[in-house]
C-alpha positions in Angstrom: -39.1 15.0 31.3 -39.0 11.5 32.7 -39.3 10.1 29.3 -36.4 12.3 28.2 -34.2 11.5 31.5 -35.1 7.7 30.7 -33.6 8.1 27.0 -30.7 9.8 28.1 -29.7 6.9 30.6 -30.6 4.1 27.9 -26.9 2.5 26.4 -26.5 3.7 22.9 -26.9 1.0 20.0 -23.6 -0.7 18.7 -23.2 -1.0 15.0 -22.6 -4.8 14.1 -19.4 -4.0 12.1 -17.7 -1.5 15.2 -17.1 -4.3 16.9 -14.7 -6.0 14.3 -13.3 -2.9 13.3 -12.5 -2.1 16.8 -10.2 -5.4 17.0 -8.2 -3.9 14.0 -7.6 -0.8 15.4 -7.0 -2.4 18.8 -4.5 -4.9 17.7 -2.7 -2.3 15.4 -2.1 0.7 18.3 -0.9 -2.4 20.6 1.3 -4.0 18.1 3.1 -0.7 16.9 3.3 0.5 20.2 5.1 -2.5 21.6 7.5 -2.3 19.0 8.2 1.0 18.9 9.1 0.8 22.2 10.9 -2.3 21.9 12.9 -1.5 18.9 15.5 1.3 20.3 16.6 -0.9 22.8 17.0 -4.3 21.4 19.4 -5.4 19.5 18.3 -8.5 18.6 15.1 -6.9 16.6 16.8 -4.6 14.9 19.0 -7.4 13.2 15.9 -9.9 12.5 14.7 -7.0 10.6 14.7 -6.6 6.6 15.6 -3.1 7.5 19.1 -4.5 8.4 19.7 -4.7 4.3 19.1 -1.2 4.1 21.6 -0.4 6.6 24.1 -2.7 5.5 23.9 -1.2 2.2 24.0 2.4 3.8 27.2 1.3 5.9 29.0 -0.3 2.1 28.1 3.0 0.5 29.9 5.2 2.9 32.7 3.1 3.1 33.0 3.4 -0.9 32.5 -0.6 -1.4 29.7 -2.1 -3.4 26.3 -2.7 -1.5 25.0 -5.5 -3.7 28.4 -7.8 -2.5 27.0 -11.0 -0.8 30.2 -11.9 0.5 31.0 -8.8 2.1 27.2 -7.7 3.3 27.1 -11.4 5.5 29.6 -11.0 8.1 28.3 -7.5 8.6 24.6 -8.1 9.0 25.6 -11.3 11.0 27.5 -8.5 13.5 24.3 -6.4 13.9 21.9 -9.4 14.8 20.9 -11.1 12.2 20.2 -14.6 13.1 18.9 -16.3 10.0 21.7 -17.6 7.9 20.5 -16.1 4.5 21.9 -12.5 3.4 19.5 -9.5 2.7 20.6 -7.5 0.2 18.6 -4.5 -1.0 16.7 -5.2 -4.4 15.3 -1.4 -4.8 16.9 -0.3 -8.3 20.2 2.0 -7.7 17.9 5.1 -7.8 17.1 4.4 -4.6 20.2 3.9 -2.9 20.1 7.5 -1.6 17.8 6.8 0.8 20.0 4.4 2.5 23.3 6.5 2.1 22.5 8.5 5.4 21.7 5.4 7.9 25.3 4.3 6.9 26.9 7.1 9.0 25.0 5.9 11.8 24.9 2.5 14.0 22.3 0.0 13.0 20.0 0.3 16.2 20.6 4.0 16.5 19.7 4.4 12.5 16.3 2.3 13.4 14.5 5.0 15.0 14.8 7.7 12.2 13.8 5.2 9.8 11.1 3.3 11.5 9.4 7.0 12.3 9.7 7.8 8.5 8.0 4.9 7.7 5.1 5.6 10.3 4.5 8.9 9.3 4.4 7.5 5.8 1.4 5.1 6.6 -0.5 8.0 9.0 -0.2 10.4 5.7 -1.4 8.2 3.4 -4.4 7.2 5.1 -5.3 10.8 6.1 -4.9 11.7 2.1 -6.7 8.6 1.0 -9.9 9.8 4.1 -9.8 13.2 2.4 -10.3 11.8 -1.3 -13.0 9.2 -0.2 -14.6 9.7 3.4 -13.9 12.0 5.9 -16.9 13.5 7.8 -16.4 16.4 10.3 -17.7 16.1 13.7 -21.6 16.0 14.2 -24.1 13.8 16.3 -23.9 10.8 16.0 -26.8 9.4 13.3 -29.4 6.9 13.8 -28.3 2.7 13.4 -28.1 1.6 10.1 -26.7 5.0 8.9 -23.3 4.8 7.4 -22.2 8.0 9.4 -21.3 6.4 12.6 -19.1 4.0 11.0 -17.3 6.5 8.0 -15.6 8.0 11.4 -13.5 4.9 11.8 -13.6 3.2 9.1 -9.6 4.5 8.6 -8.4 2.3 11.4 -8.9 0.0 8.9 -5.9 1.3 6.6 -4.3 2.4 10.0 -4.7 -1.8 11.3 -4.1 -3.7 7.3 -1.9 -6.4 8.7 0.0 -5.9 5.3 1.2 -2.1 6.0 2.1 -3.2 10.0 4.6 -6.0 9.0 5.4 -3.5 6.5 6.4 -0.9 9.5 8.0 -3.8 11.7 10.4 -5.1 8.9 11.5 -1.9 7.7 10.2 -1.8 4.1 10.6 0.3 2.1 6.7 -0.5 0.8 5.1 2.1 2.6 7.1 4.9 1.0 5.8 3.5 -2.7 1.9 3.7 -0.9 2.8 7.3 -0.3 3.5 7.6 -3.4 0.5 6.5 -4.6 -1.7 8.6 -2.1 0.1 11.8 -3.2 -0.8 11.1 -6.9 -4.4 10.1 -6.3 -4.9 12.9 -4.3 -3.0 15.7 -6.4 -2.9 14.6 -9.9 -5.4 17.2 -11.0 -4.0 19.9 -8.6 -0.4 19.7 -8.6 0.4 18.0 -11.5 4.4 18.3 -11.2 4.5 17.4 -7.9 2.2 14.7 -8.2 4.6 13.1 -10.8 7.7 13.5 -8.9 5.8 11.4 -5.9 5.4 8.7 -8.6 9.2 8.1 -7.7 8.5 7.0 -4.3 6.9 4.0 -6.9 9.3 4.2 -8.7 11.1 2.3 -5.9 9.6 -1.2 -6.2 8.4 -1.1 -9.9 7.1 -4.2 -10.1 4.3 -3.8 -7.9 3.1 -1.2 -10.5 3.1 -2.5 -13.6 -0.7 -2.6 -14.8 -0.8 0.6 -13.0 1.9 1.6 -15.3 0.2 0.6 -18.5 -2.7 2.4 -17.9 -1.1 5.6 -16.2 1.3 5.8 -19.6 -1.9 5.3 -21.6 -3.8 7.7 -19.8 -1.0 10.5 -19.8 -0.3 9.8 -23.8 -4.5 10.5 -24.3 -4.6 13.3 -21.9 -1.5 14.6 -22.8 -0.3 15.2 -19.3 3.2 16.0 -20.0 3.7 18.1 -16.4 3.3 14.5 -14.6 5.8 12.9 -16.7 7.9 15.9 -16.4 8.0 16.1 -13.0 8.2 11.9 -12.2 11.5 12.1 -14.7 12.6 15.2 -13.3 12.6 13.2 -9.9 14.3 9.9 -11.2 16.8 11.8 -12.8 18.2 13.8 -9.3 18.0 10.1 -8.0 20.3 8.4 -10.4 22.6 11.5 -10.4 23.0 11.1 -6.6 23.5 7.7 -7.1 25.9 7.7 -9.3 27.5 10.2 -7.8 27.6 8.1 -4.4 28.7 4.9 -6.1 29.1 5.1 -9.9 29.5 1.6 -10.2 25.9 0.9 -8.7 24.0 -0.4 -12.0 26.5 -2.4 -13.3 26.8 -4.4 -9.7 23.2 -4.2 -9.2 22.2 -6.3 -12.6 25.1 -8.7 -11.5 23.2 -9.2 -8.3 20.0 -9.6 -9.8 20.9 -12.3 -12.4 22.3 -14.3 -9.6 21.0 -17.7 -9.3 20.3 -16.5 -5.4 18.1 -14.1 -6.3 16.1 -15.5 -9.2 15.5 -19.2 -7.5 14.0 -17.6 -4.2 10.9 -18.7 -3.3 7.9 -16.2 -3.0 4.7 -16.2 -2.1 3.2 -15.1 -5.2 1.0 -15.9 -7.7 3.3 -15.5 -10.5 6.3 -17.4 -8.9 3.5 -20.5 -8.3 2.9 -20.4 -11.6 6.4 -20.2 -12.8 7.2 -23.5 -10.2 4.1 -25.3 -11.5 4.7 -24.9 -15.2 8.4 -24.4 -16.2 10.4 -23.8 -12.8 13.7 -22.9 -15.0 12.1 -20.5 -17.0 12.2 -16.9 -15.4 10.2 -15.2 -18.3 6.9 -17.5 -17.3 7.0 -15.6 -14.0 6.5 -12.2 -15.6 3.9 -13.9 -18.3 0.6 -12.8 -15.6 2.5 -9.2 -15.4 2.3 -8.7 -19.3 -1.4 -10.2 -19.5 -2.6 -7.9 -16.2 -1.1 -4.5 -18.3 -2.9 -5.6 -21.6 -6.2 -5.6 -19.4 -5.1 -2.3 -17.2 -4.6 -0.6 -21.3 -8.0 -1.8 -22.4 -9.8 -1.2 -19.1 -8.4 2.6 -19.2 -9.5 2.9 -23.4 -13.2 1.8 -22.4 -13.6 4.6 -19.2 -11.1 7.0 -21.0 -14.3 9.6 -21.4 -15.0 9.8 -17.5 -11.4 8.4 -16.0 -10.9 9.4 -12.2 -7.9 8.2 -11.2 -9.5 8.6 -7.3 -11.5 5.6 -8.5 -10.2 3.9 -11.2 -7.0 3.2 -9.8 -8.3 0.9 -7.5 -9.4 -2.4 -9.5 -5.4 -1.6 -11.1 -3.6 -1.4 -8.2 -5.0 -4.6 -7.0 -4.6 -6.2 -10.5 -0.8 -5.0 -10.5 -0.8 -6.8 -6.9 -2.3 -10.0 -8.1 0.1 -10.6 -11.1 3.4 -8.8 -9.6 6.3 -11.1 -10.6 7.2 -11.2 -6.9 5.1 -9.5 -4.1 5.5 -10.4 -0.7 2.9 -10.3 1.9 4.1 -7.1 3.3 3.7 -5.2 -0.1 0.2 -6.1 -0.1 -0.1 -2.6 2.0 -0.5 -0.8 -1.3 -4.6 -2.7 -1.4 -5.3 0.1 1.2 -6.1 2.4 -1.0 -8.7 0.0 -2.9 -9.8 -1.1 0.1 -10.9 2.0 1.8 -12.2 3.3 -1.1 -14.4 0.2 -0.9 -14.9 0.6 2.4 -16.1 4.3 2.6 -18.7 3.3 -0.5 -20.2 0.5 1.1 -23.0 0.4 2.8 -23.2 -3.6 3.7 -22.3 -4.4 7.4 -21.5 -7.6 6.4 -18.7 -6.9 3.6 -17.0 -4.5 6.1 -17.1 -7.3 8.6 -15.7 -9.4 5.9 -13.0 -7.5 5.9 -12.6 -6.6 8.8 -12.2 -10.5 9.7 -9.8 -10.8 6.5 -7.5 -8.7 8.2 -7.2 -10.4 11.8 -7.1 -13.3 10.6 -3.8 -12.5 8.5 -3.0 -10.7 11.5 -3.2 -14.1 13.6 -2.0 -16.5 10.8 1.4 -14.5 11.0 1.6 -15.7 14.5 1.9 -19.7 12.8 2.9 -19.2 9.3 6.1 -18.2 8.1 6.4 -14.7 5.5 7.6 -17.2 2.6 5.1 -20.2 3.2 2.6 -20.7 0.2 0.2 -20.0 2.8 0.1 -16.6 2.0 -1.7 -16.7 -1.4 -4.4 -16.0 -0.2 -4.5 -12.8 0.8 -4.0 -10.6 -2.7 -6.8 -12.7 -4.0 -9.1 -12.1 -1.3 -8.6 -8.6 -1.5 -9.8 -8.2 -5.4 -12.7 -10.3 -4.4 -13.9 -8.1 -1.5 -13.8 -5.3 -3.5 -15.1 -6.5 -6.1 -18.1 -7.3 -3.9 -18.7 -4.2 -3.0 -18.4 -2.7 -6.6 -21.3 -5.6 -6.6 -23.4 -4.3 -4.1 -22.9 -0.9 -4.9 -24.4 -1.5 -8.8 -27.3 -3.2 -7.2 -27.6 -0.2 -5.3 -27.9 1.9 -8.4 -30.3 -0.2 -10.1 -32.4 -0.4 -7.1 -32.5 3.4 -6.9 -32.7 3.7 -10.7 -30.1 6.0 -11.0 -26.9 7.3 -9.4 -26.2 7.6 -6.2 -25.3 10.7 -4.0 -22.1 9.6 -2.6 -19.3 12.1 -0.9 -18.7 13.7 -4.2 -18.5 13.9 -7.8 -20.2 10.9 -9.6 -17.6 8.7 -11.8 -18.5 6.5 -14.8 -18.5 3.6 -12.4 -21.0 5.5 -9.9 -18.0 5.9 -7.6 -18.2 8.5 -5.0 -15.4 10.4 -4.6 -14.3 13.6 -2.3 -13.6 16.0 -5.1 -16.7 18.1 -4.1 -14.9 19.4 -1.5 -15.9 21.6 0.7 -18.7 23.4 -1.3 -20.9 20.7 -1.7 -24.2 20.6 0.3 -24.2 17.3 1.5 -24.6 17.2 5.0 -22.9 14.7 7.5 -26.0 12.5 7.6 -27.0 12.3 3.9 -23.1 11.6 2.9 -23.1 8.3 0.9 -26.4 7.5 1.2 -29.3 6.9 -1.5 
């Protein structure tokens, strides 16, 4: 009895990597608190905010004049607070202007909330759908150190806490409704077919973050035949561009003008593909989307050699961060669509030391945005170091399977790649303490 009391009183282990984790999730509920606090009643934020473009464009629309009109969108984002003396203008394709039609009939702080809640909700959704594909584990005692159980209970915060998705939710991008996107397809492709391709639109609203992704997905659907998923992402684009048109039928034809401008194509961002197109030929746009067209010949021929056992909960990882990498612009921010790689990674892992890695990856983008500018070359960085963590712990997790000599029980259904994945659902036998282990 003593010996029990004694045990009971004794402090309970900590797991090296709670510790880091536990800074992620710390900084992230203090830093979207604060501002959603902060934002309703301050002006000034609201106008500092790329979400100021959206409304702008909104405010143009309902007053039937073109959203995509420099001279017309500065005086009115100057009025609502913006201070820098650039001009934001919305570069989402036309499609998507029906999204910002409503915060027009609003004012610009007032339209905030709405849109900053939407946004939220979109980053909370996709990280409980991207949990349910790769690691949830219901309630239970807690298992002994060194199990991966204590940890796959938290390991979310760290999709909650990417530094990436919360300047993503404090600008107002539109970023985190493409990563919703993405999270509804991965999670009910094989379900909901239809539905699944009419989220694709939500991707559909910064393409060029999905290009490799593309590649493969129209590879994949052309083998598979999976003509319900292009059915129903069409079926989506086409309501789109009817209500755009039907809001501004002049959008396209103002939106390429816009695009072509010298403005717009000269802008400096912090992406690999614009440093390459600055190092080599700085006049030449096509060189910028040169790393685009070589990252979807790899995405096609990467899909042809897994096409027998393709998983899509799996797969897609190594292209989404591939389509990051060579994007022909990709900010910082829309580095928030690695969180489904990232977990995935996360979830498999079993090293301490990689989660701590990346745990540490992501505070210390968290505190270099606190010295750096979003457009310095500083940040090219991060998209690399993302494809190299994971592809660490694709590393460690094929040592793994050699060690064992043969697959490993993860928290599901075995892939080609020995990827464990939560299709099993919740049949399978595997209890809370055996989940991912050997």
């Amino acid at each position: 009895m003593a010996e029990g009391l004694k045990r009971s009183l004794e402090w309970p282990r900590c797991d090296v990597a709670e510790l880091p984790i536990a800074a992620v999730a710390g900084l992230a509920l203090a830093y979207a608190a604060v501002f959603l606090c902060a934002a309703p009643f301050s002006g000034r934020l609201t106008g500092t905010r790329d979400y100021i473009s959206y409304w702008a464009t909104g405010y143009q629309l309902v007053h039937h004049a073109n959203p995509y009109d420099k001279a017309a969108m500065t005086p009115l984002e100057h009025s609502a607070g913006l201070a820098i003396k650039a001009t934001l203008l919305m570069r989402n394709p036309p499609w998507a202007l029906p999204l910002a039609y409503p915060l027009g009939f609003l004012g610009p702080r007032i339209a905030a909330i709405p849109w900053s809640l939407i946004l939220l909700g979109c980053l909370l959704l996709s990280v409980r759908l991207i949990r349910q594909m790769h690691g949830f584990l219901p309630p239970g005692p807690r298992p002994v150190l060194g199990d991966p159980g204590p940890l796959s209970n938290s390991l979310h915060w760290l999709g909650l806490g990417f530094t990436p998705a919360l300047i993503c939710l404090i600008m107002g991008q539109t970023t985190l409704l493409a990563l919703l996107g993405l999270a509804l397809f991965l999670r009910y492709h094989g379900e909901r077919p239809f539905a699944s391709g009419a989220a694709l639109w939500l991707c559909l609203l910064k393409p060029h973050l999905f290009l490799p992704f593309a590649a493969a997905l129209a590879a994949w659907m052309g083998m598979n035949r999976s003509y319900k998923i292009l059915a129903g992402a069409l079926a989506a684009l086409a309501a789109s561009s009817a209500a755009a048109f039907w809001i501004d039928p002049a959008a396209w034809g103002d939106y390429l003008r816009m695009m072509r401008s010298p403005g717009v194509q000269n802008d400096a961002i912090p992406c690999l593909a614009d440093a390459i197109r600055r190092w080599l030929a700085p006049q030449s746009i096509w060189v910028q989307y040169l790393p685009a067209a070589l990252g979807c010949a790899w995405a096609v021929l990467y899909y042809w050699r897994r096409r027998a056992q393709w998983d899509w909960k799996t797969n897609a990882s190594p292209l989404m961060l591939v389509s990051l990498l060579t994007a022909p612009y990709c900010w910082f921010y829309d580095q928030c669509l690695a969180i489904p790689a990232l977990m995935q990674g996360a979830y498999i892992t079993r090293s301490r030391v990689l989660l701590t890695a990346l745990s540490l990856l992501i505070l210390a983008a968290f505190f270099q945005l606190c010295f750096v500018q979003i457009a310095s070359p500083w940040w090219l960085w991060p998209a690399p170091a993302w494809l190299a963590w994971y592809l660490l712990a694709m590393g460690a997790l094929g040592e793994r399977r050699r060690t064992a000599g043969g697959p490993l029980k993860g928290c599901g259904v075995a892939t080609d790649q020995g990827l464990p994945s939560a299709a099993a659902g919740s049949n399978s036998s595997v209890s809370p303490r055996s989940v991912c282990e050997l």
